[in-house]
ZAROSE-470435 format. One line per 10 residues: their letters; for each residue x, y, z of N, C-alpha, C. Coordinates in Angstrom, 3 decimals, decimal comma. Layout:
ZAROSE-470435
a = X Y Z X Y Z X Y Z ~ ...
END
This chain:
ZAROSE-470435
xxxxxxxxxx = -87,301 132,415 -133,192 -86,711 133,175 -132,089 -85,961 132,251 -131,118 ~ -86,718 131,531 -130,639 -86,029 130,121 -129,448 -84,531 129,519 -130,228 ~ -84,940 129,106 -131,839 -83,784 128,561 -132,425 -82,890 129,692 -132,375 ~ -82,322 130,974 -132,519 -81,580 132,015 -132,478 -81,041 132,245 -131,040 ~ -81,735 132,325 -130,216 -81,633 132,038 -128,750 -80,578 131,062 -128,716 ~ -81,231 130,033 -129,159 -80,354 129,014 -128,813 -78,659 128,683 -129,478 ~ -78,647 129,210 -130,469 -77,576 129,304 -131,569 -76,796 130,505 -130,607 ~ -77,023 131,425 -129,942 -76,340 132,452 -129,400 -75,714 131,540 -128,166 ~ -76,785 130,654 -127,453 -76,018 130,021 -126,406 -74,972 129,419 -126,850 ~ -74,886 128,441 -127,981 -73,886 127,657 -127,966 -73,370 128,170 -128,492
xxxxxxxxxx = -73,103 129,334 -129,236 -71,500 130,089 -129,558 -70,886 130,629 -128,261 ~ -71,594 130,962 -127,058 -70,966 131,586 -126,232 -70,218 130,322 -124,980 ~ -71,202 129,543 -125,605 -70,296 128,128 -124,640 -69,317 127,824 -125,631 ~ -69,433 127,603 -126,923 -68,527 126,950 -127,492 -68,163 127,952 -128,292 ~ -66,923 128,928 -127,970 -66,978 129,863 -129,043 -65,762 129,192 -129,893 ~ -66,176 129,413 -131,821 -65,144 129,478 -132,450 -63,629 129,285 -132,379 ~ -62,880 128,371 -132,512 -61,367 128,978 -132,235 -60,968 129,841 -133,459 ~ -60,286 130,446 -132,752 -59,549 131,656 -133,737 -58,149 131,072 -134,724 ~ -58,183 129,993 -133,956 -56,607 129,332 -134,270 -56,730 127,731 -134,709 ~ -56,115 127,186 -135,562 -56,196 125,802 -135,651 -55,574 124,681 -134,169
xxxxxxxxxx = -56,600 123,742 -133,791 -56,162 122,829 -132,848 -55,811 121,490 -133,860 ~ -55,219 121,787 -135,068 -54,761 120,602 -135,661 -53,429 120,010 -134,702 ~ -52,949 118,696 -134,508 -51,929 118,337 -133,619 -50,766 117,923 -134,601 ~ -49,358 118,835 -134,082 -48,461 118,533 -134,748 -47,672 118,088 -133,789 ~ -46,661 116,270 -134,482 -45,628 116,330 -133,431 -44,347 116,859 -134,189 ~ -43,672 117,372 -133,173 -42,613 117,972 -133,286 -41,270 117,588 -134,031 ~ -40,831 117,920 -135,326 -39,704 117,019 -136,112 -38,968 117,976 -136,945 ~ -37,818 117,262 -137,409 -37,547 118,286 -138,260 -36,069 117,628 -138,834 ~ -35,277 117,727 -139,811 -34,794 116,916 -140,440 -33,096 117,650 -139,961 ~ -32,536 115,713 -139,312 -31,292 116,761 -138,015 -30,201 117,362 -138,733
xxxxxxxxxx = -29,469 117,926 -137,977 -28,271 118,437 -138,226 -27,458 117,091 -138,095 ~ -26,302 118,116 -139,521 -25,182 117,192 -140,231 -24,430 117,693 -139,703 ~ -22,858 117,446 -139,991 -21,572 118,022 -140,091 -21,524 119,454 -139,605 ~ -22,572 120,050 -138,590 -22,522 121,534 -137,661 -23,154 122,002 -138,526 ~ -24,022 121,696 -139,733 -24,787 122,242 -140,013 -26,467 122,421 -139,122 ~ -27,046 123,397 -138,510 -28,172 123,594 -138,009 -29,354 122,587 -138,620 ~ -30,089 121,911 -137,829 -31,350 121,150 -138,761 -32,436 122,157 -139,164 ~ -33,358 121,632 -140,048 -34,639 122,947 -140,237 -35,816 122,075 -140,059 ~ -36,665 123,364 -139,346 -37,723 122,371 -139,181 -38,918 122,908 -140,658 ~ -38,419 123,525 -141,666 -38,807 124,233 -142,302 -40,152 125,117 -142,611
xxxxxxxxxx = -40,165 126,158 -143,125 -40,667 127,419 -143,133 -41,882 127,406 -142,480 ~ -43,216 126,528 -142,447 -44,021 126,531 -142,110 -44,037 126,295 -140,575 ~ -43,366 125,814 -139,997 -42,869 125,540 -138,338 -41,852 126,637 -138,165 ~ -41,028 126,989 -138,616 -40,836 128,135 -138,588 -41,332 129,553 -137,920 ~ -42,317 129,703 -138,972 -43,200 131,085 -138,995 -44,039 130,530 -137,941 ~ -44,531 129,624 -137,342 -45,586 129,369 -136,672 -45,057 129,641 -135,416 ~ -43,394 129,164 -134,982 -43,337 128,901 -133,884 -42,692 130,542 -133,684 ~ -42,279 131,556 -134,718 -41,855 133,084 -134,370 -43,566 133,231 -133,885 ~ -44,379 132,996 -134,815 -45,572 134,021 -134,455 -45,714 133,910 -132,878 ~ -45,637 133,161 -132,283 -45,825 132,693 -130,644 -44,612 133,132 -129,823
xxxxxxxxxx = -43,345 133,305 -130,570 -42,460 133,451 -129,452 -41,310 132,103 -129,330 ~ -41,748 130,783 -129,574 -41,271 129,623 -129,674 -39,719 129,518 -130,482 ~ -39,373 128,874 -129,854 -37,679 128,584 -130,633 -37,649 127,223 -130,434 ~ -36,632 126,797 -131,553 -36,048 125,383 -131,002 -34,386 125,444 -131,527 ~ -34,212 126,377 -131,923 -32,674 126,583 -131,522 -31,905 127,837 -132,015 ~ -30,815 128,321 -131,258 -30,442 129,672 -131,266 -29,711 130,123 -132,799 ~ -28,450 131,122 -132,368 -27,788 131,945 -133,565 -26,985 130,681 -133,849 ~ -27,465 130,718 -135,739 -26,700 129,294 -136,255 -25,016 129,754 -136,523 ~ -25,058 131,280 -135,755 -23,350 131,623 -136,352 -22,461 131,874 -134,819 ~ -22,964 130,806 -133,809 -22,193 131,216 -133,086 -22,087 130,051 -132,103
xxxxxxxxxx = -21,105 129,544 -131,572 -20,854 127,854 -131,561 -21,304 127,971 -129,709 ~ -22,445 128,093 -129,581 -23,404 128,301 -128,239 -24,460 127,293 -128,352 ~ -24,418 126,703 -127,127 -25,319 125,461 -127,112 -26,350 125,680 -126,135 ~ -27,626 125,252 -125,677 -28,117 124,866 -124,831 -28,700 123,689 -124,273 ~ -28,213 123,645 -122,880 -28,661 122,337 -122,616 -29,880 121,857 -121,905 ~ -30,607 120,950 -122,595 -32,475 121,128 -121,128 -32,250 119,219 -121,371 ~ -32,493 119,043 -120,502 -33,273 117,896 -119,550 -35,137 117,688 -119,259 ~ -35,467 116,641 -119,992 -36,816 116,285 -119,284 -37,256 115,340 -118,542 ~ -37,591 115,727 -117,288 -38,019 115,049 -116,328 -39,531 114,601 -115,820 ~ -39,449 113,110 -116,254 -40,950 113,145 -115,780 -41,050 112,352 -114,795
xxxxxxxxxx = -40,028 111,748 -114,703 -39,799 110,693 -113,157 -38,201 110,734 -112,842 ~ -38,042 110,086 -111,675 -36,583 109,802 -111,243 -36,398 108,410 -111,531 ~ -35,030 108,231 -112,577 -34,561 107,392 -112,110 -33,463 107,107 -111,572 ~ -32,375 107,937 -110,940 -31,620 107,643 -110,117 -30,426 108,010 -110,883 ~ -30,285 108,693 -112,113 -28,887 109,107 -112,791 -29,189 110,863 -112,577 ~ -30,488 111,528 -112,392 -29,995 113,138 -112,011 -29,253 113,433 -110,999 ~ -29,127 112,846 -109,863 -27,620 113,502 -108,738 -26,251 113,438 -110,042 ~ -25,925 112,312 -110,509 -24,931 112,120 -111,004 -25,009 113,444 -112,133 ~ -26,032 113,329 -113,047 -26,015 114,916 -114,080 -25,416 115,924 -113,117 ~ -26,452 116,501 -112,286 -25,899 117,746 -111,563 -24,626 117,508 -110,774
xxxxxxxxxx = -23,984 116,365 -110,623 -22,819 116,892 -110,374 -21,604 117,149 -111,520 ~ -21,756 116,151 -112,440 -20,870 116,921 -113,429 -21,391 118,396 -114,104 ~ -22,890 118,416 -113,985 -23,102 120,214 -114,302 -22,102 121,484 -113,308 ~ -22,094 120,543 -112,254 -21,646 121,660 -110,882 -19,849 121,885 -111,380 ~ -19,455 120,263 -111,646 -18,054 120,033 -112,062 -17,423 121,379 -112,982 ~ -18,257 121,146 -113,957 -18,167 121,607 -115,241 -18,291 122,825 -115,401 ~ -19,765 123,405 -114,805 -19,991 124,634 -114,330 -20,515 125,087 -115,714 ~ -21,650 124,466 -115,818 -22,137 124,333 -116,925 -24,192 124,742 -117,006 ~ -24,793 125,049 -116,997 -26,218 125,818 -116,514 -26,738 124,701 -117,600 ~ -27,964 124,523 -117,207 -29,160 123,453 -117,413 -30,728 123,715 -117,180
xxxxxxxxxx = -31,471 123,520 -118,437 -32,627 123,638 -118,001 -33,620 122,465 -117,710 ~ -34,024 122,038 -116,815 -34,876 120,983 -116,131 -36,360 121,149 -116,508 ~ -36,917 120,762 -117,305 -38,603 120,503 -117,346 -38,962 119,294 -116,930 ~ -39,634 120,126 -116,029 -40,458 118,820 -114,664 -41,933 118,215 -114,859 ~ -42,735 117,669 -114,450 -43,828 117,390 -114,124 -44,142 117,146 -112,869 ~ -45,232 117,348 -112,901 -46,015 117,474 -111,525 -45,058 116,068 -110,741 ~ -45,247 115,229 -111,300 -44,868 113,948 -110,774 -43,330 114,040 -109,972 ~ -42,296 114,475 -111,000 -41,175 114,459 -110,335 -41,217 115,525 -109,026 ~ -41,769 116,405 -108,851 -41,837 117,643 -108,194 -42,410 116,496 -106,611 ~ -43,328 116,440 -106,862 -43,786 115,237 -105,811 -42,681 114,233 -105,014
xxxxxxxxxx = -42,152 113,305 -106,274 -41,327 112,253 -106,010 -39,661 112,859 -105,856 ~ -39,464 113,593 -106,370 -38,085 114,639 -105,969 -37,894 115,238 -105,594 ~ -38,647 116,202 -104,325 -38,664 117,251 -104,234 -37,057 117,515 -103,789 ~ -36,040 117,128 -103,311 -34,772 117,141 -102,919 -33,841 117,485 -104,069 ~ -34,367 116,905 -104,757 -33,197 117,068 -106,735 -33,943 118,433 -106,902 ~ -35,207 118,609 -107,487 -36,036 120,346 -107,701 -35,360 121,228 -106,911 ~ -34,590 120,827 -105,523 -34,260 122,263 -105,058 -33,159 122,464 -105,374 ~ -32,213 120,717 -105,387 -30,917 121,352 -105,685 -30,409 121,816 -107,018 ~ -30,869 121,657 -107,602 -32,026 122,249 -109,201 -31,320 123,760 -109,282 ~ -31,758 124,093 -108,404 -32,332 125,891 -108,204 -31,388 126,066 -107,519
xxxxxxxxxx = -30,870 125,542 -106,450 -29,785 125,974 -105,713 -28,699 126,117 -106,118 ~ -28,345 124,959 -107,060 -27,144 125,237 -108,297 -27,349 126,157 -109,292 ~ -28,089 127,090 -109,562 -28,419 128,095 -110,262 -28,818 127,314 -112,254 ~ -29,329 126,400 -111,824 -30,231 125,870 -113,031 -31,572 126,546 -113,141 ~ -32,277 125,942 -114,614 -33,708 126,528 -113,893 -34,567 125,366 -114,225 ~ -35,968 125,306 -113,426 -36,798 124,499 -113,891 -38,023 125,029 -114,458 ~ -38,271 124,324 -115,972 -38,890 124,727 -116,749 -40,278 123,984 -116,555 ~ -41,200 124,172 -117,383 -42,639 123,254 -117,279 -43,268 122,802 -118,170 ~ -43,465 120,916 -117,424 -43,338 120,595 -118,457 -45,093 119,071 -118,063 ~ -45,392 120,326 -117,382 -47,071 120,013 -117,366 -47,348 119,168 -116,107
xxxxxxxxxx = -48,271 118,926 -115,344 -48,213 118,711 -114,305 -48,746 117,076 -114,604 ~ -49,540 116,707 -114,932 -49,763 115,310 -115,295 -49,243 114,674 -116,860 ~ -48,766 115,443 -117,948 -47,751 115,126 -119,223 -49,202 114,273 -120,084 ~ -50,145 115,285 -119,718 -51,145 114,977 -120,949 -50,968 115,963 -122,925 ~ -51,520 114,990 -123,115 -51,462 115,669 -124,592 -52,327 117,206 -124,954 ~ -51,588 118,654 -124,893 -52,266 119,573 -124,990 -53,290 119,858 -125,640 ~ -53,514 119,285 -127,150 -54,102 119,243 -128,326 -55,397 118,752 -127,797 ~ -55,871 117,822 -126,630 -57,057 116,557 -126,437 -57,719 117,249 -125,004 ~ -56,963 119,030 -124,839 -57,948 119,358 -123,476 -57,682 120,766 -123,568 ~ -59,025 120,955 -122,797 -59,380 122,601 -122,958 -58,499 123,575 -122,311
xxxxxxxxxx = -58,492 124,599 -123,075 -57,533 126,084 -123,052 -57,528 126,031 -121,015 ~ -58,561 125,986 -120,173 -58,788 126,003 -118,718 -57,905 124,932 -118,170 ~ -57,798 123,921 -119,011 -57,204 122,746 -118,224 -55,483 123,114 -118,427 ~ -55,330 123,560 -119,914 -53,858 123,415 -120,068 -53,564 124,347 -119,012 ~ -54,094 125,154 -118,958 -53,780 126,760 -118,012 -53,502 126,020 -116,504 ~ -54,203 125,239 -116,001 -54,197 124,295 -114,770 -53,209 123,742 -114,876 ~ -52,634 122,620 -115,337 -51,672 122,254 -115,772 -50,382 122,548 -115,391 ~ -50,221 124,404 -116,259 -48,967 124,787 -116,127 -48,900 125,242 -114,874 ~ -50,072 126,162 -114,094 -49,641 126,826 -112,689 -50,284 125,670 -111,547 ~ -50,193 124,900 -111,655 -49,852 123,398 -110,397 -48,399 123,535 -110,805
xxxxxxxxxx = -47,521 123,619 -112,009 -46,076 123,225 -112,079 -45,447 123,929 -111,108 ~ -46,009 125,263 -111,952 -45,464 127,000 -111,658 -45,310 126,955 -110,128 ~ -46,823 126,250 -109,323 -46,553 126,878 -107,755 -45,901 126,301 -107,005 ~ -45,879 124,588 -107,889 -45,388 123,762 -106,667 -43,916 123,783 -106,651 ~ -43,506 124,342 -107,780 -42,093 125,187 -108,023 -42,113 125,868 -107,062 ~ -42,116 127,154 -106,998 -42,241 127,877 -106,216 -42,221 127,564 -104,739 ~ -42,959 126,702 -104,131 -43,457 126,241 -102,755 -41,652 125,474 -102,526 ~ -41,507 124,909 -103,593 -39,881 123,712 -103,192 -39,083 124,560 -102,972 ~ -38,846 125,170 -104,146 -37,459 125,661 -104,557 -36,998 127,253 -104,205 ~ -38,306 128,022 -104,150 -38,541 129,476 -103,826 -38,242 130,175 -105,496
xxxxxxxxxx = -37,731 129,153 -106,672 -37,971 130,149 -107,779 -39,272 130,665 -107,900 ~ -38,894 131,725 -108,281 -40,524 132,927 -108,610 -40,629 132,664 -110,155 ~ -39,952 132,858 -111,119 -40,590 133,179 -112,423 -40,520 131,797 -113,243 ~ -40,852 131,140 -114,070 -41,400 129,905 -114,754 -42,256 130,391 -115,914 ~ -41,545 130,988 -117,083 -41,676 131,100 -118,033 -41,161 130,627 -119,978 ~ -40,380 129,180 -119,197 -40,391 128,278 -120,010 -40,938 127,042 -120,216 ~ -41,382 126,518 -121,391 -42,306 125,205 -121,242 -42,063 124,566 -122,309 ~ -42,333 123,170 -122,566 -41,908 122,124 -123,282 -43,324 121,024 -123,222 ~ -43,838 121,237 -124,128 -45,325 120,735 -124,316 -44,916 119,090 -124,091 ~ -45,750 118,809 -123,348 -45,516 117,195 -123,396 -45,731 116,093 -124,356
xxxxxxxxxx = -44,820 115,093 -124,722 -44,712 113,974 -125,704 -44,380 114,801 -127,331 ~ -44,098 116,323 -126,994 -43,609 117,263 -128,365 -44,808 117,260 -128,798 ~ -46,144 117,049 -128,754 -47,241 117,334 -129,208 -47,702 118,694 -129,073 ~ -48,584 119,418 -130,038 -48,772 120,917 -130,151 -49,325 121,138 -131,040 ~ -50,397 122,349 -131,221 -51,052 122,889 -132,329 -50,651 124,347 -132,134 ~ -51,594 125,124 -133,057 -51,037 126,524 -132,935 -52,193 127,279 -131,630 ~ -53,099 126,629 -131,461 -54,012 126,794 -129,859 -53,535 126,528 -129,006 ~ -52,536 125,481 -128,581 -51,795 125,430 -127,451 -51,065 126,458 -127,206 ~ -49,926 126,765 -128,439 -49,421 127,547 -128,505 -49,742 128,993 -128,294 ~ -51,096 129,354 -128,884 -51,460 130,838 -128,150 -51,722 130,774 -126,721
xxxxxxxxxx = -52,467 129,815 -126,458 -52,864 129,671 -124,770 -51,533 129,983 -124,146 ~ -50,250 129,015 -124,537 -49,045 129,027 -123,357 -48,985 130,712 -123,403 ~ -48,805 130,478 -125,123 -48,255 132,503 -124,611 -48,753 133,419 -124,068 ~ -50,129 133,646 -123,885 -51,147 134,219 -123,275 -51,056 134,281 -121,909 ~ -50,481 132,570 -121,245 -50,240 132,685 -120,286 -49,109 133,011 -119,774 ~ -48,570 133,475 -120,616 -46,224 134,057 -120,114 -45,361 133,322 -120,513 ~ -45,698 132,026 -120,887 -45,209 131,015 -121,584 -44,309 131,333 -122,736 ~ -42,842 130,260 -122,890 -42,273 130,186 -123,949 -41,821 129,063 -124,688 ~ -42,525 128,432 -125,589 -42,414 127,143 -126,388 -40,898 126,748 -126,369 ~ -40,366 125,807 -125,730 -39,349 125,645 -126,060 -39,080 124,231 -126,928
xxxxxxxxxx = -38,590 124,031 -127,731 -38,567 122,992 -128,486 -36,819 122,442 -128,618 ~ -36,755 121,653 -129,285 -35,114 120,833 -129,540 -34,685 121,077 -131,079 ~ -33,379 121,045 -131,548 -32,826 120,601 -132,227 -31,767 119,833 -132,325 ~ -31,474 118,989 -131,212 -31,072 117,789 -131,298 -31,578 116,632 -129,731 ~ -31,825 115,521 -130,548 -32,611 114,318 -129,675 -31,920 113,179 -130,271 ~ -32,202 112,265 -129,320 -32,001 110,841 -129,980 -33,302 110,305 -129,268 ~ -33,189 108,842 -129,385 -34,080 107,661 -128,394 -33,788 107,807 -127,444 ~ -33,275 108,234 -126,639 -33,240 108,371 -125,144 -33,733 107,425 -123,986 ~ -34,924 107,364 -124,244 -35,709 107,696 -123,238 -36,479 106,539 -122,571 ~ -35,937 105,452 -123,510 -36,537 104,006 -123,553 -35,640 103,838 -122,697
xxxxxxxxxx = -35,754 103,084 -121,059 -34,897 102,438 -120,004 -34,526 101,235 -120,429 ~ -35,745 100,653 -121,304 -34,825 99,299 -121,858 -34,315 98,818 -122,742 ~ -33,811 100,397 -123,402 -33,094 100,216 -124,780 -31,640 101,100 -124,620 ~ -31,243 101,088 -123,260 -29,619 101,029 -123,254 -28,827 101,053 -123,876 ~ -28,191 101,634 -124,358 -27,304 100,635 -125,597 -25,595 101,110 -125,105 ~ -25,486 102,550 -124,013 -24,212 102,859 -123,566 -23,729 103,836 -123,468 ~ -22,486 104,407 -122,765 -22,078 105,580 -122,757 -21,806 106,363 -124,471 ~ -20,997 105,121 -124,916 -20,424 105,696 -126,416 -21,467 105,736 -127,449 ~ -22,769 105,238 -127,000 -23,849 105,505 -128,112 -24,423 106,598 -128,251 ~ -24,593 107,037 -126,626 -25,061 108,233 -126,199 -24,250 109,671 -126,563
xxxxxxxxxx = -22,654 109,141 -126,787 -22,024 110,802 -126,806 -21,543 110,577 -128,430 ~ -21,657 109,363 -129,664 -22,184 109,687 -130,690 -23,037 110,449 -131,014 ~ -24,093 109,954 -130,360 -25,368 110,402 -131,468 -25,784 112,062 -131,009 ~ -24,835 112,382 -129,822 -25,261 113,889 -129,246 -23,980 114,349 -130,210 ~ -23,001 114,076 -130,610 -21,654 114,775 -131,560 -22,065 114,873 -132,507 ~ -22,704 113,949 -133,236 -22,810 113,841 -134,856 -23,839 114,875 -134,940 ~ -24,823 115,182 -133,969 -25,949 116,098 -134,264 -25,322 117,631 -134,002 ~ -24,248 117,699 -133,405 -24,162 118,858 -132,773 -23,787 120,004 -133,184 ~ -24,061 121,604 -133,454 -24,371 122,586 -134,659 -24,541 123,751 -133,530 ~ -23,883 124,901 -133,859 -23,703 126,235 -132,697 -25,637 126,494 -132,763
xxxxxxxxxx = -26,112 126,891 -131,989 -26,994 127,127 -131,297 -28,269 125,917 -130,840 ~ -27,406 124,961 -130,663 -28,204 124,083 -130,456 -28,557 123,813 -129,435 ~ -30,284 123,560 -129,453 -31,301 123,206 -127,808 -30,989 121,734 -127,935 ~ -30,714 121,055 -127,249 -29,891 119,920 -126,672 -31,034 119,193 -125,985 ~ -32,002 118,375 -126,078 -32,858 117,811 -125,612 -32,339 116,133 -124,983 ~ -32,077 116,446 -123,514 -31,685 115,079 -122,921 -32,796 114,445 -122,190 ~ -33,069 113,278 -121,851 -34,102 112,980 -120,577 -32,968 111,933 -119,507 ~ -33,595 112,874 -118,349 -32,279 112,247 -117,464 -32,913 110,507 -116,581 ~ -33,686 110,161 -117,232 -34,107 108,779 -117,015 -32,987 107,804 -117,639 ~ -32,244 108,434 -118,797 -30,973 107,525 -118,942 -29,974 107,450 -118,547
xxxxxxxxxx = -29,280 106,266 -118,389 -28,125 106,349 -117,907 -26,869 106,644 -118,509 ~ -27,247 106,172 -120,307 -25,857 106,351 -120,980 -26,323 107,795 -120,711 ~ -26,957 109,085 -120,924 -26,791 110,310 -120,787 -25,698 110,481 -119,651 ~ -26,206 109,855 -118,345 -25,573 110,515 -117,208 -23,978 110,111 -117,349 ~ -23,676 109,308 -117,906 -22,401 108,518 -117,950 -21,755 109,008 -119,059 ~ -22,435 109,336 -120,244 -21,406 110,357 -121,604 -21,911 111,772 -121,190 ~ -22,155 112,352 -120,524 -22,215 113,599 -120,164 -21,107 114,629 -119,680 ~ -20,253 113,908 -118,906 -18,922 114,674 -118,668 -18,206 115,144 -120,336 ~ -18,043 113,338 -120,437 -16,966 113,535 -121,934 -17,877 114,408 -123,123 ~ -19,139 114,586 -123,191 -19,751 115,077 -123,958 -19,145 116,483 -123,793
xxxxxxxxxx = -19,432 117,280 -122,839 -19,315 118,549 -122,346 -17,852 118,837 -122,717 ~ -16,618 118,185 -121,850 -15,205 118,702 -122,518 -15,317 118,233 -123,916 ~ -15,671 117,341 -124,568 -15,200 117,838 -125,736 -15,875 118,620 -126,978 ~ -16,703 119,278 -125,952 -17,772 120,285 -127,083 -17,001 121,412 -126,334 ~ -16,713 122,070 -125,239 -16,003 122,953 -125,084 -14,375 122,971 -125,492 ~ -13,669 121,447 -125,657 -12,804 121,710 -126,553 -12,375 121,720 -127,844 ~ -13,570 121,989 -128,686 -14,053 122,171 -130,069 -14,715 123,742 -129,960 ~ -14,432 124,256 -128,616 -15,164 125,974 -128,861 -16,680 126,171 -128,854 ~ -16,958 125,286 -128,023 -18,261 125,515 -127,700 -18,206 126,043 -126,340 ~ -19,660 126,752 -126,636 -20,021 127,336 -124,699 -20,906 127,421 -124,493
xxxxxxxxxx = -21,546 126,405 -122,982 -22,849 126,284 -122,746 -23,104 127,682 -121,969 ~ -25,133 127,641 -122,343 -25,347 129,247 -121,958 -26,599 128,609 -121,732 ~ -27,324 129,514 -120,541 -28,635 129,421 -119,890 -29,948 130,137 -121,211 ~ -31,351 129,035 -121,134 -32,041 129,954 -121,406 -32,286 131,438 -121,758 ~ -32,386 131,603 -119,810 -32,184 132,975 -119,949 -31,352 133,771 -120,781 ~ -30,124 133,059 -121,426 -28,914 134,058 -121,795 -29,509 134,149 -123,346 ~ -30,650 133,063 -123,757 -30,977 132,983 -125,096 -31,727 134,178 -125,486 ~ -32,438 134,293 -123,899 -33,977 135,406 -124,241 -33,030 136,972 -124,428 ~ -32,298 137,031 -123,353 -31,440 138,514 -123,927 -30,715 138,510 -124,865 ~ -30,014 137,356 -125,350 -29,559 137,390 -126,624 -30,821 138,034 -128,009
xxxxxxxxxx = -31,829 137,370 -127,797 -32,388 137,757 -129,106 -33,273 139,074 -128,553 ~ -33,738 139,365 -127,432 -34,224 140,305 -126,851 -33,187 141,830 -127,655 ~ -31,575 141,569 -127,455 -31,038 142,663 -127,620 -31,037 142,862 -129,288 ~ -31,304 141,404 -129,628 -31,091 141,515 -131,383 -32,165 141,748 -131,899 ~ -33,586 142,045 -131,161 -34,288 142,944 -131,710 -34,318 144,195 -131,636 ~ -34,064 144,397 -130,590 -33,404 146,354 -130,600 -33,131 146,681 -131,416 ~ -31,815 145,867 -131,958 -31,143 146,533 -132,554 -31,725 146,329 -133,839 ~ -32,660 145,427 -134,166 -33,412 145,540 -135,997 -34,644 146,718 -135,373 ~ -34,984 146,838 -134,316 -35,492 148,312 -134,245 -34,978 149,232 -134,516 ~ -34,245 149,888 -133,944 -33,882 151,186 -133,718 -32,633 151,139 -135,700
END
């Protein structure tokens, strides 16, 4: 009886997951010549079952652009002003940290009609802490958003270091959350692996394919510096940058219509 007792306690402390917390990092084999990359079928189906994308309609030469921010280093004024130049919408995933140390860039963020996404408040690995903590996590982002900038809704997120299982993944969604992932990156992100403006607006051309999530981190500088020329000459090749948001009604309306 005591042993049964006791077997009831620890399922109710430790109940079962329903879902695998195996940790996947995020990859997928890039885009060529405007051909779309795949992250194939099994990432795929995992990331529809949740809601998750990592890049839009492969038949329509629409890009999106996000930025991750986990500190300042002194090239985001320069981004947002060729965004403002350009007139071009951007999504910003922050951490707790920059929100703290920037609060001046977060507003003008929002004030330029960008949005900021979340991208965890301390940029721990989701997979290594409990469903309560990730949940913590995202609404420290969510409020201290809110408190800067006065945006209300924060329903995009970008798991930190691209790490993820399919438990993270139910948690975000559970919580309003929408996985956002990339299909095109480079090295970025290393400050002391520089290498230049023209390395930077290579390796973003050669990858570049109509619905592509555009994963920059604005800690670099060749970003901030091939970013103009990047932009005209993807819009003078017939491209057109489009907000998040414009992604969610895009496929929002293209399920209607496989409804009805």
């Amino acid at each position: 009886m005591l042993a049964t007792v006791a077997c009831l306690i620890f399922f109710i402390q430790n109940p079962v997951q329903a879902v695998s917390n195996t940790a996947i990092h995020w990859g997928f084999k890039r885009a060529k010549g405007e051909v779309p990359p795949e992250a194939g079928k099994t990432y795929d189906d995992l990331l529809e079952k949740y809601g998750a994308f990592y890049k839009g309609d492969p038949k329509k030469k629409v890009v999106y652009l996000t930025f991750d921010n986990g500190y300042e280093n002194g090239y985001t004024e320069k981004i947002l002003d060729v965004l403002k130049k350009e007139q071009v919408p951007a999504t910003f995933f922050v951490t707790g940290h920059y929100l703290q140390s920037a609060p001046e860039l977060a507003k003008r963020m929002v004030r330029e009609g960008h949005i900021i996404g979340n991208h965890s408040w301390s940029h721990p690995d989701f997979t290594h802490i409990r469903d309560e903590k990730i949940i913590e996590e995202l609404e420290k982002v969510k409020k201290k958003t809110t408190e800067l900038t006065g945006q209300k809704d924060m329903v995009f997120m970008r798991p930190p270091r691209g790490i993820f299982s399919e438990r993270t993944l139910k948690v975000a969604k559970d919580a309003g959350y929408i996985h956002v992932f990339w299909s095109l990156a480079y090295v970025d992100w290393n400050t002391d692996r520089q290498r230049g403006a023209d390395h930077a607006y290579e390796e973003i051309m050669k990858q570049i394919h109509p619905g592509a999530v555009i994963l920059l981190h604005s800690v670099s500088k060749d970003n901030a510096d091939a970013l103009e020329r990047v932009i005209r000459d993807l819009k003078a090749r017939g491209y057109r940058f489009a907000s998040l948001n414009d992604y969610l009604l895009d496929r929002e309306m293209g399920e209607k219509r496989i409804f009805y």
